[in-house]
N, C-alpha and C positions, 0 to 999 in steps of 0.2 A: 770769865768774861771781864773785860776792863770795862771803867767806865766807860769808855766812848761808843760799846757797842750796849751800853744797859738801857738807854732812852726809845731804841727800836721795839723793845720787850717790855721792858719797865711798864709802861703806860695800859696797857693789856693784863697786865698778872692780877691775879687775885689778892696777893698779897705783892705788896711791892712798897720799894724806898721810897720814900718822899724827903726831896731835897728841899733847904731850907737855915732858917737860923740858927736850926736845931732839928739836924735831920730825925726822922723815925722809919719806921715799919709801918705799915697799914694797912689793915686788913677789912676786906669787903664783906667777908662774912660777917664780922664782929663792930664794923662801924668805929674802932677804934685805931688810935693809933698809939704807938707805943715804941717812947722816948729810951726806954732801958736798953744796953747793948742784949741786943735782938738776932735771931736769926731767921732763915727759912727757907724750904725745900718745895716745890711747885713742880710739877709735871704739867707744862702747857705746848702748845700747838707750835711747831715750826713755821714763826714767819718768813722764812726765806726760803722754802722748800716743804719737801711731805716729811711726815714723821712728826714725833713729838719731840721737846728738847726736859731735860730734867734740871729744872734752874737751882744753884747751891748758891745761899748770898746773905750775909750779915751788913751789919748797922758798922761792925770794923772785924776784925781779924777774930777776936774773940766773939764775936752773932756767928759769923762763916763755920768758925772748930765747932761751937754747938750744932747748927746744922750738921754737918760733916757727920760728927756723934751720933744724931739722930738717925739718918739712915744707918748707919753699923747697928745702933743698938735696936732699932725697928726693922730690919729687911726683911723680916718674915710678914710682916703686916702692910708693905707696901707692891700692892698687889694693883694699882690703878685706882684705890679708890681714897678718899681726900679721909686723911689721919687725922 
């Protein structure tokens, strides 16, 4: 997803970017945010339609590979329920 379509979802995600003078990651469950190249993987609700979307998204290119990583090296454990 490019940026132009991340602000419709963004705002909604559990974890999501926060843009800034120093963007991060920020996560709702942990009340933090977190400045390090970051990544994350989110199964959230299709706002443009039914269904769910599975969101893959870093802090830059190297947050993104880690995520990406993470499902390969976890697919057996993502089963719907939050890893």
């Amino acid at each position: 997803m490019s940026l132009r379509g991340k602000s419709s979802i963004n705002d909604s995600l559990p974890v999501r970017i926060v843009s800034g003078d120093r963007h991060s990651v920020f996560s709702e469950k942990t009340k933090k945010h977190y400045y390090e190249d970051a990544g994350f993987v989110v199964k959230a609700e299709n706002p443009w339609g039914k269904g769910e979307l599975l969101v893959v998204a870093g802090k830059s290119i190297s947050g993104t590979k880690a995520a990406i990583l993470s499902i390969v090296q976890n697919a057996p454990l993502l089963n719907g329920r939050n890893v």
